[in-house]
MARVO-518894 format. One record per atom (N, C-alpha, C, O): residue in one letter; x, y negated, z negated. Coordinates in steps of 0.2 Angstrom, whole numbers, padded with zeros to 4 digits, always signed. Example, Ala and Ser with C-alpha at 12.3 -4.5 7.8 and 13.67 -1.06 7.14 Angstrom:
! MARVO-518894
A+0066+0028-0039;A+0062+0022-0039;A+0066+0016-0039;A+0071+0017-0042;S+0064+0011-0035;S+0068+0005-0036;S+0064+0000-0039;S+0067-0006-0040;
***
This chain:
! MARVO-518894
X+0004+0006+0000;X+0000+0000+0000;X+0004-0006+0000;X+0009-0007-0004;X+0002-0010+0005;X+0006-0017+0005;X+0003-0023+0004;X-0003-0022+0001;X+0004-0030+0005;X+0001-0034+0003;X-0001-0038+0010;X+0001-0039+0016;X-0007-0039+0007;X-0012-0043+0012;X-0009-0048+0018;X-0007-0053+0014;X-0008-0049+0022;X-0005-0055+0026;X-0009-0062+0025;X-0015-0063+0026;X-0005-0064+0024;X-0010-0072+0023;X-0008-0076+0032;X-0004-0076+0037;X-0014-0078+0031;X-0016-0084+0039;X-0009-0087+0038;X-0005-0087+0033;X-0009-0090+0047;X-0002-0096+0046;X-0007-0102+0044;X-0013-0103+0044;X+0000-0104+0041;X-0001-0112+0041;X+0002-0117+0046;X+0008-0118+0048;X-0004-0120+0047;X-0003-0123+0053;X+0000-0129+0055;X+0000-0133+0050;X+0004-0132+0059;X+0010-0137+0056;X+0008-0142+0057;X+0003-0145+0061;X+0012-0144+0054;X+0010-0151+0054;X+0008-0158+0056;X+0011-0158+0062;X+0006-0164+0056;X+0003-0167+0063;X+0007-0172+0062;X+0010-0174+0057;X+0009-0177+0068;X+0015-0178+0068;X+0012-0185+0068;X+0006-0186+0071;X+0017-0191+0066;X+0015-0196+0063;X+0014-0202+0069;X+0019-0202+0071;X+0011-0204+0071;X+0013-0211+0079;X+0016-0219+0075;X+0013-0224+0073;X+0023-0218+0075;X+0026-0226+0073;X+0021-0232+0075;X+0018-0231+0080;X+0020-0236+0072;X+0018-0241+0071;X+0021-0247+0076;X+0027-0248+0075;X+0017-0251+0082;X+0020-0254+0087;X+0022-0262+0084;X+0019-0264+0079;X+0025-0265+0086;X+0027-0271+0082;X+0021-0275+0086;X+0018-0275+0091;X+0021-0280+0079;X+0014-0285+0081;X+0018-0292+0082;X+0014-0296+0083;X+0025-0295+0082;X+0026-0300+0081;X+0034-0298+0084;X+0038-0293+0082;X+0036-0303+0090;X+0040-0303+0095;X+0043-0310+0096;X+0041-0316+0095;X+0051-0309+0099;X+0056-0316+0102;X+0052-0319+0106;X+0048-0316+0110;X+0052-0326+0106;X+0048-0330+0113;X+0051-0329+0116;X+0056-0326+0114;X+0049-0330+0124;X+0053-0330+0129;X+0054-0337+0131;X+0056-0339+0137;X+0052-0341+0127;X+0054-0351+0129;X+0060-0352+0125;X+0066-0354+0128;X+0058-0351+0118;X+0063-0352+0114;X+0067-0348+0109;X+0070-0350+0103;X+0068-0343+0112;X+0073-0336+0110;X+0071-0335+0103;X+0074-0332+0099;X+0067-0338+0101;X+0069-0336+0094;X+0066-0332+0090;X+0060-0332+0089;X+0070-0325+0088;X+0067-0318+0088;X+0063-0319+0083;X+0064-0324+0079;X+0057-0315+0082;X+0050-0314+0077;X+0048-0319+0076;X+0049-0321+0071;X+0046-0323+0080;X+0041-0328+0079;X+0035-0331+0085;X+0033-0337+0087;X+0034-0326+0088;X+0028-0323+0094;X+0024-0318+0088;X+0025-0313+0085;X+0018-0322+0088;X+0012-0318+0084;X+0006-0318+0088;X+0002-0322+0091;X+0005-0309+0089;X-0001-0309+0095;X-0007-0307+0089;X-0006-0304+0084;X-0012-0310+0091;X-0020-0307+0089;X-0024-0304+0093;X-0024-0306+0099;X-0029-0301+0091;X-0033-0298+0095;X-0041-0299+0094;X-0041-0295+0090;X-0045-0301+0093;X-0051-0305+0094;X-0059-0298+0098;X-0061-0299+0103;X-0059-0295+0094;X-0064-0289+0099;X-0071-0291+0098;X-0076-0287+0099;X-0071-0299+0094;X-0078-0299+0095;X-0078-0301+0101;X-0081-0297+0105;X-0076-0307+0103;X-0075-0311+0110;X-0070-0308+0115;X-0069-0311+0120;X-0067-0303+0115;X-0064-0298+0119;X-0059-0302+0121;X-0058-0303+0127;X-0052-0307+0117;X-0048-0311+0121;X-0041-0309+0116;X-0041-0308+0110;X-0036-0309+0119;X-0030-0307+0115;X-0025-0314+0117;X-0023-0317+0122;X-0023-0316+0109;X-0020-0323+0112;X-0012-0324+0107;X-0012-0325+0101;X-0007-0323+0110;X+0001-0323+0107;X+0001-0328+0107;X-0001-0332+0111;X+0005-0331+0101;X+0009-0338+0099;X+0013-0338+0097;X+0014-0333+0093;X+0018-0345+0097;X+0026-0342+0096;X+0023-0351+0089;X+0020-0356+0089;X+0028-0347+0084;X+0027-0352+0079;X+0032-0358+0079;X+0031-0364+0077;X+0036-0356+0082;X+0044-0362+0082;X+0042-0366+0086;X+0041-0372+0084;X+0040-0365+0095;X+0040-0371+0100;X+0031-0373+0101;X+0030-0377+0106;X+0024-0368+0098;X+0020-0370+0101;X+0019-0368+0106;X+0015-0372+0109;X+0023-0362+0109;X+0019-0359+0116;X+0013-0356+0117;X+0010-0359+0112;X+0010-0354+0119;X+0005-0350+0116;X+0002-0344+0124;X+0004-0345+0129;X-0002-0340+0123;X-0005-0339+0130;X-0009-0332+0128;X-0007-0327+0125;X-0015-0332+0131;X-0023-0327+0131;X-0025-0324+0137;X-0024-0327+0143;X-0027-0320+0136;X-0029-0317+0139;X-0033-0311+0138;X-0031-0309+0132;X-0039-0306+0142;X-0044-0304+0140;X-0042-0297+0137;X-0037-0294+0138;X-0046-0294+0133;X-0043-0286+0132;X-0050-0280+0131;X-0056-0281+0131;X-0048-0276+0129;X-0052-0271+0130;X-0049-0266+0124;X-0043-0266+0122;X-0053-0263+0122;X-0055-0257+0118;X-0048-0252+0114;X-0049-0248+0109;X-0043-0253+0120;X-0037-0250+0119;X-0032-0255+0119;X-0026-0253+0120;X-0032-0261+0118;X-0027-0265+0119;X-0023-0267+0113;X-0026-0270+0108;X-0016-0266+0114;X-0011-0267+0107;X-0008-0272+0108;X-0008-0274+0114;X-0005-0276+0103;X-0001-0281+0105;X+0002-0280+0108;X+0001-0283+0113;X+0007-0275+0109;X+0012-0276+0113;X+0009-0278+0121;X+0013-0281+0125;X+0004-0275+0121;X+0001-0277+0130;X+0000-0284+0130;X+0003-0287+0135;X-0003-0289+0126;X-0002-0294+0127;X+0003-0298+0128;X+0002-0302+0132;X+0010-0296+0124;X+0015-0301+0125;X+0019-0295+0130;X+0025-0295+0131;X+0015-0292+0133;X+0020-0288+0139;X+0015-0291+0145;X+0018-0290+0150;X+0009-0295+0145;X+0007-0300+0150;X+0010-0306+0151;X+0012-0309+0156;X+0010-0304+0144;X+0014-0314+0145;X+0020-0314+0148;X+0022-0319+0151;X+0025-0308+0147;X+0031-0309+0150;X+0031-0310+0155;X+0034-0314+0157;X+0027-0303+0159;X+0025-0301+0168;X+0022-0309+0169;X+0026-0312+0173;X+0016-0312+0167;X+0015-0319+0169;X+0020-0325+0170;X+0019-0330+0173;X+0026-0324+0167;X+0031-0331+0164;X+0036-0328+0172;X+0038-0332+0176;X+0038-0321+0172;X+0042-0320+0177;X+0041-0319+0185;X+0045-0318+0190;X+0033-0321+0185;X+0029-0318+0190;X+0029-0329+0193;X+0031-0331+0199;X+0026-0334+0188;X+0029-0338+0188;X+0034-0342+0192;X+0034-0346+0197;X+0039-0341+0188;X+0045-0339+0191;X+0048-0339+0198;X+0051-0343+0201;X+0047-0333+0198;X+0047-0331+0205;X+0043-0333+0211;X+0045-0332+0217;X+0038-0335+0208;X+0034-0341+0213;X+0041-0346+0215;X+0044-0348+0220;X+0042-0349+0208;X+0044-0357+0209;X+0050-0356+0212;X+0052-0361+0215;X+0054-0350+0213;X+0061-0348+0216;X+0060-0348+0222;X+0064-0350+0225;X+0054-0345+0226;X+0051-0344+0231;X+0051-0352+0236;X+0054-0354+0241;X+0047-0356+0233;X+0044-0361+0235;X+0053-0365+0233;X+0055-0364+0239;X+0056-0367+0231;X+0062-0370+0229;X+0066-0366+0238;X+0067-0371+0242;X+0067-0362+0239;X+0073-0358+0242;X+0070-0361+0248;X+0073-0360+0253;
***
């Protein structure tokens, strides 16, 4: 006579890091002081950088983390950019 086998135990669940809410401007370099919020009553996501008063919004949806914001706002500043490099050349 042996001893009963016990069930596995099932492993365990693994944890997802926490995304940063608070990012370098890209006006005024200056690191953590880009604060994104999120607004789902009115559905708008708006970054602001606290040292120069930048600021910049835009709409969101259901899945939207800060970081997609202030990763608009980059794509928006470089896309900018590239206009005005366009139009200059």
């Amino acid at each position: 006579m042996g001893k009963r086998k016990s069930a596995a135990k099932p492993p365990p669940k693994k944890r997802m890091d926490k995304l940063d809410t608070v990012f370098s401007c890209p006006f005024c370099n200056h690191g953590s002081s880009v604060e994104c919020r999120i607004d789902m009553k009115n559905l708008i996501g708006e970054a602001s950088c606290r040292i120069c008063q930048e600021n910049f919004s835009t709409t969101v949806n259901a899945l939207t983390e800060p970081i997609d914001i202030y990763s608009e706002w980059i794509d928006e500043c470089e896309r900018v950019n590239n206009v005005e490099d366009d139009d200059g050349a």
